[in-house]
C-alpha positions in Angstrom: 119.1 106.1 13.2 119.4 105.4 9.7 116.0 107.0 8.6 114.9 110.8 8.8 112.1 110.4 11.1 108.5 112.3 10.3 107.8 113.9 13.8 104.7 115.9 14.2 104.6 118.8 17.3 101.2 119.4 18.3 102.4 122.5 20.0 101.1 126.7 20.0 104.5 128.4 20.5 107.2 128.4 18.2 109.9 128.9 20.2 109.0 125.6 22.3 108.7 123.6 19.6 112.3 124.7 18.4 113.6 123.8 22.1 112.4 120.6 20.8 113.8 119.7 17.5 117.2 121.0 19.3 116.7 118.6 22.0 116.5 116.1 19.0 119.1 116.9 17.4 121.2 116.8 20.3 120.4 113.3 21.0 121.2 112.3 17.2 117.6 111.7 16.1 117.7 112.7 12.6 114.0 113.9 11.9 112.0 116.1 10.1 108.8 117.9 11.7 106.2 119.8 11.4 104.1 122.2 13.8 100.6 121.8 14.5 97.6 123.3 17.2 94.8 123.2 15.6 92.2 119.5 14.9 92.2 120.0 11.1 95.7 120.6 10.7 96.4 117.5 12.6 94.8 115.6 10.7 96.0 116.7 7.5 99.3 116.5 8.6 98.6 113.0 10.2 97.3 112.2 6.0 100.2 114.2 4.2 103.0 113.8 6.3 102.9 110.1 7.6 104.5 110.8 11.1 106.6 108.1 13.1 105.8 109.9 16.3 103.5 112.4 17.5 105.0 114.5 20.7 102.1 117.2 21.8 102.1 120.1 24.3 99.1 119.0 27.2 97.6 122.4 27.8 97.3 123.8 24.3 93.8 126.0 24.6 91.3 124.3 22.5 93.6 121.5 21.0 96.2 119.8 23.0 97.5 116.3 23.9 94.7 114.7 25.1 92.3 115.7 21.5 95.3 114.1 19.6 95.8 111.0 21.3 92.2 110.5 21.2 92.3 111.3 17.1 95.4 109.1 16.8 93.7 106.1 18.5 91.2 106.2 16.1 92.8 106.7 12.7 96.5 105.7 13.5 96.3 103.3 16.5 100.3 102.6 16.1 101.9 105.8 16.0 103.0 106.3 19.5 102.3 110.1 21.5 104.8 111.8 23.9 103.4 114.2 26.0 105.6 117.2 26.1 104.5 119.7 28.7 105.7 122.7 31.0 104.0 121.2 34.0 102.0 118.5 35.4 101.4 116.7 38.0 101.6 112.8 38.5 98.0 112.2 39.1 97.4 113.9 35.3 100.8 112.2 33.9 99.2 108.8 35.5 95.9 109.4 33.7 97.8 110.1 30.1 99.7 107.0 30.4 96.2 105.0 31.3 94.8 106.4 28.1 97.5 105.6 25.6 100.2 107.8 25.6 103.6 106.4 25.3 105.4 108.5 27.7 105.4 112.2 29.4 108.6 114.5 29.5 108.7 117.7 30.9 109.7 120.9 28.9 112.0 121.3 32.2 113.6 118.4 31.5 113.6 118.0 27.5 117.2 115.6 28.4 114.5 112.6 29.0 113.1 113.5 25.4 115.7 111.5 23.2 115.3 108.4 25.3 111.6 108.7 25.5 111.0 109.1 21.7 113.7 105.7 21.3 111.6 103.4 24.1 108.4 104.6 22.7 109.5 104.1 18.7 110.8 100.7 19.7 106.9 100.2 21.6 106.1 101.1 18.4 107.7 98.3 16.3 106.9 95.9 18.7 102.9 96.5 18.2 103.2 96.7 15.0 104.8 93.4 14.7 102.6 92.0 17.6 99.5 93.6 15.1 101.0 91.8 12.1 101.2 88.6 13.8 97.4 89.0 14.7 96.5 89.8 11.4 98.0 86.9 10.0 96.8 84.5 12.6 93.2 86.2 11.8 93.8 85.5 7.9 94.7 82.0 9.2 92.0 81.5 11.0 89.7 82.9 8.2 91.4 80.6 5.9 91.1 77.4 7.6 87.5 78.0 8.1 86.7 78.9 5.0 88.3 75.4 4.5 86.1 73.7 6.7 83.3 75.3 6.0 83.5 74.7 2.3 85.2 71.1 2.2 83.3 68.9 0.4 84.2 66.0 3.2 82.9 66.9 6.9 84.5 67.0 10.0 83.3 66.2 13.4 84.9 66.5 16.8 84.5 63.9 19.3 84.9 63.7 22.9 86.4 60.5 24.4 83.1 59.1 25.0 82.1 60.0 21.8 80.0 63.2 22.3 80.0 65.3 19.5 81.2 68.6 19.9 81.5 70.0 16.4 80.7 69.7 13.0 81.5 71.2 10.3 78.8 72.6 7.6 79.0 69.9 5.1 77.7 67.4 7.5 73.8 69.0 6.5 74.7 67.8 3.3 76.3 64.4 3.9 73.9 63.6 7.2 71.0 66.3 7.0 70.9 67.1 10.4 71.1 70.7 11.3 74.6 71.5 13.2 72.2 72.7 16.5 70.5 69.2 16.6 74.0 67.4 15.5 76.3 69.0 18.1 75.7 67.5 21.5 74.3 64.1 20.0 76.4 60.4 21.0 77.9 59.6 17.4 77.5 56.1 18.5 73.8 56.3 18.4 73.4 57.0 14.8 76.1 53.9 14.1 74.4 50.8 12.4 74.0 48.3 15.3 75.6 46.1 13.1 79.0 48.2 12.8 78.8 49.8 16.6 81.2 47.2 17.9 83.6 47.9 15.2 83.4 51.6 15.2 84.6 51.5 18.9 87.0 49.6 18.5 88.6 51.8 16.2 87.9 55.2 18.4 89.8 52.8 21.5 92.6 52.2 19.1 92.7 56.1 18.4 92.6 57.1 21.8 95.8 54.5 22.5 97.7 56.3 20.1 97.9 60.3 20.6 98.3 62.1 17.3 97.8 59.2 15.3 95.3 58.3 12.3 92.8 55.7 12.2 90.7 54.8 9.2 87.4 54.2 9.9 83.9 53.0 7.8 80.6 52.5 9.4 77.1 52.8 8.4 75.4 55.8 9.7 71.7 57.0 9.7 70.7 60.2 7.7 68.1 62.5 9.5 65.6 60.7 6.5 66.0 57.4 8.3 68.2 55.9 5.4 71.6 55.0 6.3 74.6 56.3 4.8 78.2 54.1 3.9 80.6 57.4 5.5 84.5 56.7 5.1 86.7 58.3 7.9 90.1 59.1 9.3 90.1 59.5 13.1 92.9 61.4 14.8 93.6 61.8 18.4 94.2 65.7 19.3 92.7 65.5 22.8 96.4 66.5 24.1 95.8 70.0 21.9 94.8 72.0 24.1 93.6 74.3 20.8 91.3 71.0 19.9 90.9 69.0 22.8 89.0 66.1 21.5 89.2 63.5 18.5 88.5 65.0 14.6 87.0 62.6 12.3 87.3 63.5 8.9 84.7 61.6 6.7 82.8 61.5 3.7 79.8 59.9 1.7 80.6 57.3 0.0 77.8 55.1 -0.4 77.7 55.5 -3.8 81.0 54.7 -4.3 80.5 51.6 -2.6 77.2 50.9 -4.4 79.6 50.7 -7.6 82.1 48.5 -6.5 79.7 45.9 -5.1 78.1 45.5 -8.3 81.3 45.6 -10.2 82.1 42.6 -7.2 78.9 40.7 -7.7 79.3 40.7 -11.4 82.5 39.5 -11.1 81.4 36.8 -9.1 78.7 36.2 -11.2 80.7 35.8 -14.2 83.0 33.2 -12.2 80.7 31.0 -11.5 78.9 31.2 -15.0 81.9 30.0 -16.4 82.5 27.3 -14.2 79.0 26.0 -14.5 79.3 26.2 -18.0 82.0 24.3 -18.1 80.5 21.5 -16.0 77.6 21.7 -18.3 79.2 20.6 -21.0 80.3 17.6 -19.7 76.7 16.9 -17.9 75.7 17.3 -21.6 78.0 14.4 -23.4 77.1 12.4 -20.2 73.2 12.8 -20.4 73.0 12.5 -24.5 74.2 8.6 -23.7 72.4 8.2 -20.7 68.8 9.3 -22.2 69.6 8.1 -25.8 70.1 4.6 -24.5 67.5 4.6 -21.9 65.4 5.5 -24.9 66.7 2.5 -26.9 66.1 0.4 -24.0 62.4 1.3 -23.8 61.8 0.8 -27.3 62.9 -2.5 -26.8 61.1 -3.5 -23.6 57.6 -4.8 -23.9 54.4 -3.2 -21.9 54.1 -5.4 -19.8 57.9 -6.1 -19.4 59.1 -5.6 -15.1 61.9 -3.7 -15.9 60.2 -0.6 -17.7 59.9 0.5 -14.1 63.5 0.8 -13.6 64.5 2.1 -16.9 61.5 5.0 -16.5 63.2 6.2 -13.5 66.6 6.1 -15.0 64.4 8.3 -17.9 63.1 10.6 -15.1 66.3 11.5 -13.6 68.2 11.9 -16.7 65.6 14.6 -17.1 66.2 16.2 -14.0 69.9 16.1 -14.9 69.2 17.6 -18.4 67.0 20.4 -16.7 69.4 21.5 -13.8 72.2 21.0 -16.8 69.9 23.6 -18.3 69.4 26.0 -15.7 72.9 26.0 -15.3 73.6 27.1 -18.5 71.1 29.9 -18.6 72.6 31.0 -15.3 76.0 30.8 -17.0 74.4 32.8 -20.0 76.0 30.1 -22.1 72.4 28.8 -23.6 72.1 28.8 -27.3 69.2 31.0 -27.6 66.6 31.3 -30.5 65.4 34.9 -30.5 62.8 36.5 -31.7 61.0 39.8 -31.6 58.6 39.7 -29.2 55.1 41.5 -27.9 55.7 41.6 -24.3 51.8 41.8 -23.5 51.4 38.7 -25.9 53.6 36.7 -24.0 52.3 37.7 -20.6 49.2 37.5 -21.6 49.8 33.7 -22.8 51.4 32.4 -19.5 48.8 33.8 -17.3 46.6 30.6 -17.5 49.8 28.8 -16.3 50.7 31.0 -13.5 46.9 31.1 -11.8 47.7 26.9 -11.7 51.2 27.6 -10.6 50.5 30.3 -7.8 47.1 29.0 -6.1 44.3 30.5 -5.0 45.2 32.1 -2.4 47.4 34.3 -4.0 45.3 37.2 -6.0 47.1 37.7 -9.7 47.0 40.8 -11.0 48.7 42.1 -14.9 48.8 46.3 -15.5 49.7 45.6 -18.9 50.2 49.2 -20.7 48.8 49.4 -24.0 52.0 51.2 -25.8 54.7 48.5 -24.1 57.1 48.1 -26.6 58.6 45.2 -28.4 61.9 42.9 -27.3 63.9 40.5 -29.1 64.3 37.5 -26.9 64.3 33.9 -26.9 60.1 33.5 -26.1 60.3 30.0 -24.3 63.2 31.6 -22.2 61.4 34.6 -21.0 58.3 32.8 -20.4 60.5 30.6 -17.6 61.9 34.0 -16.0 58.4 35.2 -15.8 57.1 31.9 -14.4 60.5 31.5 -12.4 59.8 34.9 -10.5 56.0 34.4 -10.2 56.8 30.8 -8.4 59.3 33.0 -6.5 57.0 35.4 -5.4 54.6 32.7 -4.4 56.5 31.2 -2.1 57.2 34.5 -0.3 53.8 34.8 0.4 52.9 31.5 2.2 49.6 33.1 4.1 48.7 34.4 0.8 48.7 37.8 -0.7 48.8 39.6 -4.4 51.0 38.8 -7.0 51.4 41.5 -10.0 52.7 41.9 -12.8 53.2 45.1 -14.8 54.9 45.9 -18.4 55.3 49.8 -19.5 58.2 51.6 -22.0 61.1 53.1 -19.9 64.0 55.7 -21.2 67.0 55.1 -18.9 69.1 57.8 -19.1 73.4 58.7 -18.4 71.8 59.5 -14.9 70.1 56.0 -13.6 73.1 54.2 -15.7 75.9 55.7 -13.7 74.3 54.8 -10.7 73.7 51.2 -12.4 76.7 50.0 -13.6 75.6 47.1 -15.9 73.1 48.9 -17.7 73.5 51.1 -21.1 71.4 54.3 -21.4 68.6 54.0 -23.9 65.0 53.0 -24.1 63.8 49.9 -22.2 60.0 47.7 -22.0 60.1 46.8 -18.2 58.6 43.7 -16.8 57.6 44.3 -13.1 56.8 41.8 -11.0 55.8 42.4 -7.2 54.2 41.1 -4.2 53.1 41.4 -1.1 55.4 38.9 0.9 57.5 38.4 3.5 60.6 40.8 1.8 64.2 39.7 1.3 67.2 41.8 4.2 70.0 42.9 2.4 72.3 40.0 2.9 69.3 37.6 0.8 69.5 40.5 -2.1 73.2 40.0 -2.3 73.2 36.6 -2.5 69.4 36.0 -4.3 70.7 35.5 -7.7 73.8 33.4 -6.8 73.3 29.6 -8.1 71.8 26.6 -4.9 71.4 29.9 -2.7 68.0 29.2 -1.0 66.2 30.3 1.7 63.9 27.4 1.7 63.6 24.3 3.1 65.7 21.4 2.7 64.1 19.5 -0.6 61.8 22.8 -1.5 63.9 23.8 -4.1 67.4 23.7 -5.9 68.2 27.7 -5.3 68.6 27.6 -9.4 65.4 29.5 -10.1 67.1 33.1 -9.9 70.3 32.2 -10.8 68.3 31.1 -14.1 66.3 33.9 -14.1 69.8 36.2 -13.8 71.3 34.6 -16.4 68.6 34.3 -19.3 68.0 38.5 -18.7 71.9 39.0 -18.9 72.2 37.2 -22.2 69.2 38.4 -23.6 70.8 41.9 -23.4 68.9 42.8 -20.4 69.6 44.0 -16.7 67.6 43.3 -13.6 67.3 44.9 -10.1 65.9 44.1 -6.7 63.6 46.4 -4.5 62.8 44.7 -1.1 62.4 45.5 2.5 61.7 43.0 4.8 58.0 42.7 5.8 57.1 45.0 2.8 57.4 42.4 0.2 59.4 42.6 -3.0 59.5 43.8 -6.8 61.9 42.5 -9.4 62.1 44.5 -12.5 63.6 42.8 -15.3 64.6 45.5 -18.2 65.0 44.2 -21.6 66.4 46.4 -24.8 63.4 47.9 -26.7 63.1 47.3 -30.6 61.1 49.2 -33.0 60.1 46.3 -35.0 57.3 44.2 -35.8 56.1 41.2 -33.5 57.1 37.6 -34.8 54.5 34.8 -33.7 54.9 33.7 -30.5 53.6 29.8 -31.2 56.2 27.4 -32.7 55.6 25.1 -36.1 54.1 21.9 -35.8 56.1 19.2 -35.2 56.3 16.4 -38.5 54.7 13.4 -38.2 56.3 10.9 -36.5 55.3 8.1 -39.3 57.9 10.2 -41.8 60.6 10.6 -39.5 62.4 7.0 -41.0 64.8 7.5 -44.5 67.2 6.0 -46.2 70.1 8.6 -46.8 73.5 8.4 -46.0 75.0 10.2 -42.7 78.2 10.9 -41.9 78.1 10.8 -38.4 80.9 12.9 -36.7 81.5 13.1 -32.8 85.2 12.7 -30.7 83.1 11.5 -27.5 82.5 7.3 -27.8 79.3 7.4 -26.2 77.7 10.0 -27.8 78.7 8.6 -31.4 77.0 5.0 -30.5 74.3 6.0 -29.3 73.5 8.3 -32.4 74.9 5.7 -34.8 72.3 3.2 -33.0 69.3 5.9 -33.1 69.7 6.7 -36.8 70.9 2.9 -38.2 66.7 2.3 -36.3 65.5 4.5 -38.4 67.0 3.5 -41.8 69.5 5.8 -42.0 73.1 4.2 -43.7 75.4 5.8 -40.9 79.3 6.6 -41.5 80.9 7.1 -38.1 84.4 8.9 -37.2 86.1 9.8 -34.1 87.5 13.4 -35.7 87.9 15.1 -38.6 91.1 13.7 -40.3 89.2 10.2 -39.8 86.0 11.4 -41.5 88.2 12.6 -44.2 89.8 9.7 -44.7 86.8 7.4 -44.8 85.5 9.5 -47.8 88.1 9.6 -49.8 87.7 6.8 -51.8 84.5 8.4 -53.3 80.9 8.6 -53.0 78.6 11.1 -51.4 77.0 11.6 -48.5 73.2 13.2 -47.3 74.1 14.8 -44.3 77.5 15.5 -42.1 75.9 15.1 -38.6 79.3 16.7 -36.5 80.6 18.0 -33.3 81.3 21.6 -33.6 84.5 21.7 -31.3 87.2 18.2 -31.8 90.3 18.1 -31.4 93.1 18.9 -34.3 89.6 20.2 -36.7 86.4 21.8 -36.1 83.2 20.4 -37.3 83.0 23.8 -39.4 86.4 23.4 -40.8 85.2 19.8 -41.8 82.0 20.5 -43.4 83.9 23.2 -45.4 86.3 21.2 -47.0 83.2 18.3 -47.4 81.3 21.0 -49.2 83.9 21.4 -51.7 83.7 18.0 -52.9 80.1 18.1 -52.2 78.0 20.8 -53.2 74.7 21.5 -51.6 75.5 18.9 -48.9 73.3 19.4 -45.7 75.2 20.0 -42.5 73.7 19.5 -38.8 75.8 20.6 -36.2 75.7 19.4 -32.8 77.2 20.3 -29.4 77.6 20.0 -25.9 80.0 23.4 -26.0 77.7 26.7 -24.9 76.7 29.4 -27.0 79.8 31.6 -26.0 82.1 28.3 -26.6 80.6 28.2 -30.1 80.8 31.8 -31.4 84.6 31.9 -30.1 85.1 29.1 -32.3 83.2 30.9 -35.3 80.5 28.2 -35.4 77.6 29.7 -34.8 76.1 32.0 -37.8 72.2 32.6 -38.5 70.5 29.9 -40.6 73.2 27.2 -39.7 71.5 24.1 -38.1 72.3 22.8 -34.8 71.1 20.6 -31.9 72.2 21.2 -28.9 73.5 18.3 -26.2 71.9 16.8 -24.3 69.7 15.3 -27.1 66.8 13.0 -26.6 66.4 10.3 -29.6 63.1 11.8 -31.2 64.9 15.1 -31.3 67.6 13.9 -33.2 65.1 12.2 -35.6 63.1 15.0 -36.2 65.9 17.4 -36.6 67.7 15.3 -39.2 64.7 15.3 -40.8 64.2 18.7 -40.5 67.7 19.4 -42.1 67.6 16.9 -45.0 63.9 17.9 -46.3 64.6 21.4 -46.0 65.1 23.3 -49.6 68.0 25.8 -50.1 
């Protein structure tokens, strides 16, 4: 052997224990050892001298063989014992085998001894690597459990027909259940009915394929009732006979998928805004000619005249047009708006004569107006139509009747509430609330409520642009807006708007001039690439006495003036083709000092600012245009006083 072994004699006779070490030697077992017969010097020789092997006389009188082993199992379970004895029968060599000892050898026969101490050395190893291997497969086991029991994600163990047979700890925190009412359940029957079918599908597919992975997703109830959107990977171990079922590892990820459907329905949102804005603007060119010459034409007609009929509905439905035009604009958050700060209580307080007319009576109005609701800066005529918009909404839910209200209080959104609403910025809010008591929207209507001709109604009871408008005049007026509805429980919408710590403007507009000093005699240079739109102008303004210059663009305009004299007002187009109506009216205003500009457009607020058009105090009419609105606004523009 290559190492001097440590051998302790448990032995009371010198001379025996030197028959021993001889034997030793004998047999090549390089060793050191040391004599012992009493308990404490065993055990301090046991401490100090670290034996490999402990070889102990059985009849030593009051500590022998049987005292050691029974020591050695308790503080050195590996360290093998050879019982080295003058005699002894089999019955008593029988029972020190049973309780431990490696091996018995007879001081008659000390030959055996060499051998013996060898086998039993070499039982020796192989415990203590058998021990090691234990030890490891216990840190293992401590290890992974500690895993499981700690992962953030849970794990669950199903059987084939879907019993579950474990779960980990974190499913009290995903689920709530306690593991003891968890374990033993169906996992089937906290599915969402509406995902069951898929969610078996996917455990058949994992059952088909034997150690393989299946994602899976599925809506499952929390012990509170709600349900949860849990994310999974299922994988077939029911051949391991260590696992013996299918592990699902999952996690919570409803909020997660909160986000990304509002990041989805804003982009969708924003899609469609664009393309209904761009179909407004050519509603717009379309509907300035249409009403400005069904105007002209009813100027012209007499009273009593047949055809007046005809020409007023023409006059209706351009209306209609102009108004769904309009809608779609404010869905498309495209509008050109005229802000203004604004007392929230005022302006609830004024269009709540119009909503009891609106609503009926048999629907109970309610305000809860709080007395320190902050100020907004909105477009007023705009925020009166979401509040009416909502209110006609809410009526409608409520076709037995029921209680409409409508609430305003100061709100502090904080990091918290935004990262959970994507859309909004943190900061302090004036909330308009407005609930009822109807029938409640499912989750499918809330995802689609705002979405432009989504209705729920009847065929011819409404255009499904009500909420889209509503959506789109709180986006661009800086504001957010949320849903809370369950069906059967009715619904409240709560529209947030940006709070201002400024003074209230008045909420009514100016009069309007007299229409007997709307006609002049200036000069206008009347600006506009699309045909119709510049006749019809040029016809509304040459009525009223007005001297009108017309050109298709700018290069034209500035060609007709450069012979000389001046012109009153440039009445232009903002966006034309090869020059802007701002470019032109800049160079104009070099030649022409002071001259008074009116800009007009069928292009949407966004259209405008990208085009760097639209700056505070800059006149402008927007398109469509109805005749006495041009009139007046011209009017407007050339009286005004720099």
């Amino acid at each position: 052997m290559t190492a001097s072994l440590h051998i302790l004699l448990v032995e009371d006779r010198d001379v025996d224990a030197e028959l021993v070490q001889r034997e030793l030697r004998r047999a090549e077992i390089d060793c050191r050892a040391r004599r012992v017969d009493t308990d404490e010097d065993f055990r301090r020789e046991l401490r100090d001298f670290a034996p490999d092997i402990v070889l102990a006389d059985y009849s030593i009188p009051g500590f022998g063989g049987m005292e050691a082993l029974e020591i050695l199992q308790g503080e050195a379970p590996l360290i093998p014992l050879i019982v080295v004895t003058g005699s002894i029968d089999e019955e008593t060599a029988a029972a020190c085998i049973k309780a431990g000892a490696a091996d018995y050898v007879l001081k008659t026969h000390l030959v055996r001894l060499g051998p013996a101490v060898r086998s039993a050395l070499e039982m020796r190893n192989h415990r203590a690597e058998r021990a090691a291997a234990e030890a490891a497969l216990r840190a293992n086991e401590q290890r992974f459990r500690a895993l499981v029991e700690h992962s953030w994600d849970a794990i669950a163990l199903f059987g084939p027909d879907g019993a579950i047979l474990y779960g980990s700890p974190a499913t009290t925190r995903v689920l709530g259940y306690d593991l003891a009412e968890f374990v033993g359940r169906n996992a089937l029957d906290l599915i969402h009915p509406e995902d069951r079918d898929l969610v078996v599908g996917r455990l058949t597919e994992a059952m088909a394929n034997p150690r393989g992975r299946v994602d899976v997703a599925a809506r499952v109830r929390h012990k509170d009732g709600s349900w949860r959107y849990l994310e999974g990977v299922l994988t077939n171990l029911l051949d391991d006979p260590s696992v013996g079922g299918i592990v699902n590892n999952y996690r919570d990820a409803t909020e997660r998928r909160s986000l990304e459907q509002q990041v989805i329905q804003a982009q969708k949102m924003e899609a469609v805004g664009r393309l209904a804005g761009g179909v407004a603007h050519d509603f717009n060119n379309i509907l300035t000619a249409i009403g400005g010459y069904t105007d002209l034409l009813l100027d012209d007609l007499p009273l009593d005249d047949p055809r007046r009929q005809d020409v007023d509905e023409i006059h209706r439905a351009a209306d209609r047009a102009a108004a769904l035009t309009q809608q779609l604009l404010a869905f498309s958050r495209r509008q050109v708006l005229q802000p203004k700060v604004i007392d929230l209580n005022a302006l609830v307080s004024n269009v709540e004569s119009l909503l009891g007319r609106l609503i009926g009576e048999d629907v109970q109005l309610a305000t809860a107006l709080a007395d320190d609701a902050g100020r907004v800066r909105a477009d007023p005529g705009q925020l009166e139509q979401v509040i009416v918009n909502l209110a006609v909404n809410a009526r409608d839910a409520m076709p037995g009747g029921g209680r409409l209200t409508i609430e305003t209080r100061n709100v502090d959104l904080d990091a918290a509430y935004a990262a959970e609403h994507r859309t909004v910025v943190p900061g302090p809010y004036v909330v308009i609330a407005v609930s009822d008591t109807g029938t409640g929207m499912s989750a499918d209507t809330q995802s689609h409520m705002f979405e432009p001709f989504f209705t729920t109604k009847e065929v011819g009871k409404g255009t499904g642009l009500g909420l889209a408008t509503v959506y789109g005049i709180v986006k661009q007026s800086g504001g957010s807006i949320w849903v809370y509805s369950e069906l059967g429980h009715g619904t409240t919408i709560k529209v947030y708007l940006p709070r201002v710590d400024e003074p209230p403007e008045p909420l009514a507009a100016p009069p309007l001039a007299n229409p007997e000093r709307l006609r002049g005699t200036e000069t206008i240079l009347l600006v506009e690439d699309e045909p119709a739109v510049r006749a019809v102008a040029r016809q509304i303004l040459a009525r009223q006495g007005y001297t009108v210059l017309e050109a298709p663009d700018g290069p034209a305009a500035l060609a007709m003036v450069a012979g000389g004299g001046r012109v009153d007002l440039i009445l232009t187009d903002v966006v034309m083709p090869g020059m802007s109506g701002r470019a032109l009216a800049d160079q104009l205003a070099t030649r022409w000092p002071g001259v008074r500009v009116l800009y007009m457009s069928g292009y949407t607020d966004d259209a405008i600012v990208r085009h760097g058009m639209l700056e505070p105090g800059l006149a402008y009419l927007q398109k469509p245009f109805r005749p006495d609105t041009l009139v007046r606004k011209v009017r407007e523009v050339l009286n005004h006083t720099a």
